[in-house]
C-alpha positions as CSV (number, residue, x, y, z in Angstrom):
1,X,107.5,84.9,126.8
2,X,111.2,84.4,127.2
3,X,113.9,87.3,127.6
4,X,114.9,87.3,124.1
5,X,110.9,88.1,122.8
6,X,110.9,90.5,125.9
7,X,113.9,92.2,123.8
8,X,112.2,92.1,120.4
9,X,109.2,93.5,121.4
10,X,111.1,96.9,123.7
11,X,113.3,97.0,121.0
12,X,110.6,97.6,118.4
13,X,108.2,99.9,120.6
14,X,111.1,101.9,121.0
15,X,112.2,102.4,117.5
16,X,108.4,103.1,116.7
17,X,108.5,106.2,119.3
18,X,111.8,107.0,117.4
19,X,110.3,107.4,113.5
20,X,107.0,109.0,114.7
21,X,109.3,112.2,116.6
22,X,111.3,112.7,114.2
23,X,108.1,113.6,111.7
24,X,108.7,116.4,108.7
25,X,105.8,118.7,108.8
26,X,105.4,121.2,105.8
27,X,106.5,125.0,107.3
28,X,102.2,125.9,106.3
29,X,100.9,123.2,108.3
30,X,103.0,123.8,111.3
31,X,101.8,127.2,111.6
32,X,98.4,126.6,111.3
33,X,98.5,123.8,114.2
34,X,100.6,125.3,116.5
35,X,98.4,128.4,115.9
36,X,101.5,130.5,114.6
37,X,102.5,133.5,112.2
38,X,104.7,132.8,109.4
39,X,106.8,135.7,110.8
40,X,107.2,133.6,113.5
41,X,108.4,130.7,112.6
42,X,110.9,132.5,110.0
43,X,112.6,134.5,113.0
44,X,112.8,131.0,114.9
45,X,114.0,129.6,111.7
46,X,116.3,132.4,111.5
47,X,118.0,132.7,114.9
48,X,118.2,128.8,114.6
49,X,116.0,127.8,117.4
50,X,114.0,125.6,114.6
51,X,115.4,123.2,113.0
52,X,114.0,122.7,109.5
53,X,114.8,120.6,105.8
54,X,114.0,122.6,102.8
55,X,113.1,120.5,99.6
56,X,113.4,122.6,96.3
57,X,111.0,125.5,97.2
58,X,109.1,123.9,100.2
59,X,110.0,123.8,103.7
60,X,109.4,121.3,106.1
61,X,109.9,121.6,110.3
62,X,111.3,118.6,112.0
63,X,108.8,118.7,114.8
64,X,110.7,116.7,117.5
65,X,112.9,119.6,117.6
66,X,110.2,122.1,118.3
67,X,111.0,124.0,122.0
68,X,113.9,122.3,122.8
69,X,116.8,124.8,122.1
């Protein structure tokens, strides 16, 4: 294996780590695996310490963001 495969293949682990963080989990889901309250997620949401997307009605949590503000 020369440098430039050596490259390639870092390269494309590293962008695989990049799309699986940055994952959209619907608002319903993410409570129920992180084992919390609506309430609470709507004060994080809130005070802006989660970051979320909303898509007409439904609202997803970016999870890579989750406990790091």
């Amino acid at each position: 294996m020369n440098l430039e495969e050596s490259i390639r293949q870092i390269v494309s682990e590293e962008l695989d780590k990049r799309d699986q963080s940055s994952k959209l989990t619907p608002q319903d889901q993410f409570c129920k695996e992180k084992n919390l309250s609506r309430t609470t997620v709507w004060r994080a949401r809130r005070s802006g310490q989660l970051e979320t997307v909303t898509i007409g009605r439904k609202v997803f949590v970016n999870e890579s963001q989750f406990g790091k503000k």
